[in-house]
C-alpha positions in Angstrom: 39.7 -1.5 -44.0 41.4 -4.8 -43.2 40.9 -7.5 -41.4 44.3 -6.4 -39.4 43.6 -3.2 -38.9 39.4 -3.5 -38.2 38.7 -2.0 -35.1 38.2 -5.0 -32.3 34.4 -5.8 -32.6 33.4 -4.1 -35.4 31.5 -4.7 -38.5 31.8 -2.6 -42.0 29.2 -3.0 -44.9 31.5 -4.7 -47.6 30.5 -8.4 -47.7 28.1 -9.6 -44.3 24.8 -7.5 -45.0 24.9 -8.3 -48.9 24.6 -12.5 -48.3 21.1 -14.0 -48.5 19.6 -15.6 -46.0 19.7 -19.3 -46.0 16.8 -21.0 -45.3 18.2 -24.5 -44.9 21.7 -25.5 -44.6 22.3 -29.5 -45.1 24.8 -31.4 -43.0 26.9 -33.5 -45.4 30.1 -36.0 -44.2 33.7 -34.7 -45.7 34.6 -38.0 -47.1 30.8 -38.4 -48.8 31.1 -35.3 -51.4 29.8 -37.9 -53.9 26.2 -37.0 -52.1 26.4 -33.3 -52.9 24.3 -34.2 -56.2 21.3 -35.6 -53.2 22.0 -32.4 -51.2 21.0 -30.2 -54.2 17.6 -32.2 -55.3 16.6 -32.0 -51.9 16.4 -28.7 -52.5 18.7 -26.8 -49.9 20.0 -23.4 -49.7 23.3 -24.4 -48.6 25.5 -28.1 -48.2 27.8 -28.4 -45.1 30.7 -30.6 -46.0 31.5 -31.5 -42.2 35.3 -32.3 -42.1 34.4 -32.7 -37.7 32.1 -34.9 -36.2 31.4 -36.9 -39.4 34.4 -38.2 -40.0 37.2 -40.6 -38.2 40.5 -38.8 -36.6 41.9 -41.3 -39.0 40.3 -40.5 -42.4 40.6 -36.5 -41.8 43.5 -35.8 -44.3 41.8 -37.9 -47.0 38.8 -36.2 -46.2 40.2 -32.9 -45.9 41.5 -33.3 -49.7 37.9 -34.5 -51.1 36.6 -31.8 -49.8 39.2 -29.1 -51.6 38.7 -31.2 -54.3 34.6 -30.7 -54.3 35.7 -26.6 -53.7 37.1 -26.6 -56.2 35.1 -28.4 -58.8 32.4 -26.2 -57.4 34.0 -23.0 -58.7 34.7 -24.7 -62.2 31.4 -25.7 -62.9 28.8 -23.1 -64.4 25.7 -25.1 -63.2 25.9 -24.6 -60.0 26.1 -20.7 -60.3 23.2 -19.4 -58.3 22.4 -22.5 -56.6 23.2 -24.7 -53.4 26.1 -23.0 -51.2 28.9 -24.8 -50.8 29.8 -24.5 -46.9 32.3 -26.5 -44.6 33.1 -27.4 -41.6 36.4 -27.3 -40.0 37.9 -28.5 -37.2 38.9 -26.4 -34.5 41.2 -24.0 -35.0 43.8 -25.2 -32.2 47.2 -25.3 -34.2 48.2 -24.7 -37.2 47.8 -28.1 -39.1 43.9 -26.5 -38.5 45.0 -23.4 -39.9 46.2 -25.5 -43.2 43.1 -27.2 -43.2 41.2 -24.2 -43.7 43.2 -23.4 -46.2 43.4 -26.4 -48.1 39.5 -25.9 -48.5 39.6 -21.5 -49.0 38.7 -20.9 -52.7 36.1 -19.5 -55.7 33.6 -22.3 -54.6 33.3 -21.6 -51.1 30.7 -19.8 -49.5 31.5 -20.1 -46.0 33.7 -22.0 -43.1 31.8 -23.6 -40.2 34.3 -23.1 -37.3 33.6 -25.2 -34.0 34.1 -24.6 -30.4 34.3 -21.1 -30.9 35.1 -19.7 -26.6 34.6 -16.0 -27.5 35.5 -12.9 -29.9 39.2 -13.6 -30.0 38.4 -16.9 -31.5 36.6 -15.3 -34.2 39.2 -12.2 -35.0 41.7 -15.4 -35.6 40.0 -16.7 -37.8 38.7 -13.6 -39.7 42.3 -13.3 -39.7 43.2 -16.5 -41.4 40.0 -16.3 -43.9 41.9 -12.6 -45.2 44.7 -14.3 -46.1 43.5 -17.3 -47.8 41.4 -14.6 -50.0 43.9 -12.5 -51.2 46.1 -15.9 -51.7 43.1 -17.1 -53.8 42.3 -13.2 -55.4 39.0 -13.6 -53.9 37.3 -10.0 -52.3 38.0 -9.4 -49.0 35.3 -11.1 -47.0 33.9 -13.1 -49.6 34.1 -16.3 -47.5 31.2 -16.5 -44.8 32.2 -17.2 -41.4 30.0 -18.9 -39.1 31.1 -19.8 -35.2 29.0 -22.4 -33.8 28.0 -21.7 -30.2 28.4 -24.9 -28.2 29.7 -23.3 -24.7 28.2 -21.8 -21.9 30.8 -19.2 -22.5 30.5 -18.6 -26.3 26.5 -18.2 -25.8 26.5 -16.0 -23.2 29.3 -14.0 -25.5 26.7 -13.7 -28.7 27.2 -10.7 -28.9 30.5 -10.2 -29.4 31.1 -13.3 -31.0 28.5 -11.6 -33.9 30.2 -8.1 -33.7 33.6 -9.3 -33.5 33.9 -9.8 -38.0 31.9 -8.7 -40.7 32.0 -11.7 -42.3 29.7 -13.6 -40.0 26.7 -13.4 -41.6 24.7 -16.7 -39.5 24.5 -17.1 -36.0 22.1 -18.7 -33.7 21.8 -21.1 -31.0 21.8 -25.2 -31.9 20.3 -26.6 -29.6 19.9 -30.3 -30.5 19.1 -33.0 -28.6 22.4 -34.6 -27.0 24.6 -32.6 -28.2 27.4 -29.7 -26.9 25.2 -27.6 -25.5 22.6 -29.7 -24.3 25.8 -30.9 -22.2 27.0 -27.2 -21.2 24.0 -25.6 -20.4 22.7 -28.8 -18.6 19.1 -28.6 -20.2 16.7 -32.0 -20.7 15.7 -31.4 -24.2 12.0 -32.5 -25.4 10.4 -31.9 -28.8 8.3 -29.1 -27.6 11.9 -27.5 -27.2 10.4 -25.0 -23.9 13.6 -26.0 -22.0 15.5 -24.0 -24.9 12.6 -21.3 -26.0 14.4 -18.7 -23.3 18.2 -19.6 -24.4 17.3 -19.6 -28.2 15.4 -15.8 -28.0 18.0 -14.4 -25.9 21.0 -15.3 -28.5 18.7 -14.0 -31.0 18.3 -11.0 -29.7 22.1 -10.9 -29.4 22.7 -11.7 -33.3 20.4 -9.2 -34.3 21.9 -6.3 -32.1 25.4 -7.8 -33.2 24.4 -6.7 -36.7 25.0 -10.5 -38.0 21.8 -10.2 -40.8 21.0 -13.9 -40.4 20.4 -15.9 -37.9 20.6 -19.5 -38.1 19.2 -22.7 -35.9 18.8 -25.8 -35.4 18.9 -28.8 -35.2 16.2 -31.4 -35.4 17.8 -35.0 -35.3 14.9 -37.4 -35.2 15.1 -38.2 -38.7 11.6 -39.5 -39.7 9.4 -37.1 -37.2 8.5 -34.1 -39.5 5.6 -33.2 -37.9 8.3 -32.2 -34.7 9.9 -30.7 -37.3 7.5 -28.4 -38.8 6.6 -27.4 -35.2 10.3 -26.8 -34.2 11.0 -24.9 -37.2 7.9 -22.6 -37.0 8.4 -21.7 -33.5 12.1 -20.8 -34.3 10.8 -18.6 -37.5 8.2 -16.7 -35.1 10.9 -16.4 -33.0 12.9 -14.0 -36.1 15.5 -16.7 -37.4 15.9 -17.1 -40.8 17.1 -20.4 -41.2 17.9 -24.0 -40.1 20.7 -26.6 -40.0 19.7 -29.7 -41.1 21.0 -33.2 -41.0 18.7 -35.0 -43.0 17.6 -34.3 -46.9 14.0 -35.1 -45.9 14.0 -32.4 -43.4 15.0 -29.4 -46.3 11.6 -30.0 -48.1 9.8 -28.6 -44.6 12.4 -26.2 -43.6 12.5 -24.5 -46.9 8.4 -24.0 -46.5 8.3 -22.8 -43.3 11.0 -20.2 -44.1 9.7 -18.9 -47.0 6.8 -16.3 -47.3 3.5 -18.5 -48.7 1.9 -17.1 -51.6 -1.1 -15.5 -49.6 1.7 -13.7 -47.5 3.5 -11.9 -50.3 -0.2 -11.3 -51.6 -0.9 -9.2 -48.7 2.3 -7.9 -48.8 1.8 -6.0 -51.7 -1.5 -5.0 -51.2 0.1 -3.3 -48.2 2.6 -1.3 -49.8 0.1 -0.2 -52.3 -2.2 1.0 -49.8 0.1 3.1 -47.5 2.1 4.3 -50.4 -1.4 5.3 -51.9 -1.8 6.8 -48.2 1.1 8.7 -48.4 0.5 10.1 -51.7 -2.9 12.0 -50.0 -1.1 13.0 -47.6 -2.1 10.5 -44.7 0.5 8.8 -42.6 -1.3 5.4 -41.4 -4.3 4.3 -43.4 -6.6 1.3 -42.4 -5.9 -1.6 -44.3 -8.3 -5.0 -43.5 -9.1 -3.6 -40.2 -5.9 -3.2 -38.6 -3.8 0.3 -39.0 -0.8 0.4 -40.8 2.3 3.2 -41.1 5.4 3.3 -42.9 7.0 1.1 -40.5 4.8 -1.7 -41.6 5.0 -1.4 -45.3 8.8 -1.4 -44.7 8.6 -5.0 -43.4 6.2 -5.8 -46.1 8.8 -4.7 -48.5 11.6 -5.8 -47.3 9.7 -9.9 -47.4 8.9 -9.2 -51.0 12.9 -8.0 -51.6 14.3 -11.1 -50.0 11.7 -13.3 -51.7 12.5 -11.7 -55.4 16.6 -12.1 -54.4 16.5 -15.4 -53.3 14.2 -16.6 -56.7 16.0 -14.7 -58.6 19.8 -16.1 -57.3 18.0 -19.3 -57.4 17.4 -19.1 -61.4 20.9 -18.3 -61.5 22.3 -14.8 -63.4 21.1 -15.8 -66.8 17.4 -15.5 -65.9 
């Protein structure tokens, strides 16, 4: 089915549910693609090439062709297969010199399109809209491009869940809630490192993603640069909380991101001592078992799994296809 002809507000199984989660996505200006190469040592799952807030009203068309440029290169070059996602960030999609923005940076390279002040669904079906048409320009699959709206209204976070439900191709949604920022000024919050003044907002648009059917939820951000123990807490709170990821703007930041979003060592351990002892269960006939003195069911070797499936994806796309 079509982006045209998609019932309004639903979601279909051909791209959004097969993406990986993103553990860390990197924040990099338009007009400074030449850091890409930093971007990727760092270690991040994806690089945001922000065509936005990082650069001048001025510099925009300049920077609007680097980026394509950087696209493009991206798609040409085998050694980034598997690797660091190539993301951007567009400018609101307001009139159609927008609209030929997006297009300008639509190809083989790109993973996904960052679009701002997203109000509500409509916003999204647009753009959905606009993404279909760049693909088949391009002879890319239908969907193949990420989308991600970023929440930064009262209106378009109360409408999370529509927002989520309204294209299958937005795979990462969450609520930023940085300090300063958009919605700091919308919602009218004082934010402090312990981030309590945003624990309520942050689990309610959770909640919304996830019933939305968007697979992975995204947050952030953290913007004092050099505090990584604020970091570490902020990002571990969000992980409890069932994200899956973080924006960053900093390099030094992916390092701690990446490990608080990924399953430790000792986790996957127990994982897989789980599965093997309800499967083991199952096999005698017994639905929950005891295992290390708590009881555990299907339901609980399903999670297990499912960590150790996202865990062996993401290594394995990270080795790239040869491996």
């Amino acid at each position: 089915m079509s982006s045209e002809t998609r019932a309004p507000g639903s979601r279909t199984d051909h791209a959004g549910d097969s993406r990986l989660p993103l553990r860390s996505l990197l924040f990099v200006p338009g007009n400074r693609t030449e850091w890409l190469p930093k971007a990727e040592a760092s270690g991040a799952d994806a690089a945001i090439l922000d065509l936005e807030d990082a650069v001048a009203e001025a510099d925009k068309p300049a920077a609007c062709a680097e980026v394509g440029e950087a696209v493009a290169s991206r798609a040409e070059s085998s050694e980034s297969t598997g690797r660091m996602a190539l993301f951007v960030r567009i400018n609101p999609l307001g009139s159609w010199t927008a609209a030929e923005e997006l297009r300008a940076v639509a190809g083989p390279g790109l993973a996904g399109v960052l679009l701002p002040k997203v109000s509500d669904e409509e916003d999204v079906r647009f753009a959905d809209r606009l993404l279909s048409w760049c693909e088949r320009e391009e002879d890319l699959p239908l969907g193949s491009i990420a989308l991600v709206p970023l929440l930064e209204s009262a209106l378009s976070l109360r409408s999370a869940y529509e927002i989520g439900a309204a294209a299958s191709r937005v795979a990462y949604l969450g609520a930023l809630t940085g300090a300063g920022g958009d919605v700091e000024r919308a919602v009218g919050y004082r934010w402090s490192p312990e981030g309590s003044e945003t624990l309520a907002l942050r689990s309610r648009v959770l909640l919304d993603v996830r019933a939305s059917g968007a697979p992975h939820p995204v947050t952030g951000l953290w913007t004092h640069i050099d505090d990584l123990d604020g970091l570490r807490h902020f990002a571990e709170q969000n992980r409890s909380l069932g994200y899956t990821g973080m924006m960053a703007i900093h390099p030094s930041h992916v390092p701690v991101i990446n490990e608080v979003f990924s399953p430790g060592a000792d986790e996957l351990d127990r994982c897989r001592r789980l599965v093997a002892t309800v499967r083991e269960a199952q096999l005698r006939g017994a639905g929950a078992v005891t295992f290390e003195g708590r009881m555990v069911d299907e339901a609980m070797a399903t999670t297990a799994q499912q960590t150790l499936d996202l865990e062996q994806r993401r290594r394995r796309t990270a080795r790239g296809p040869s491996a």
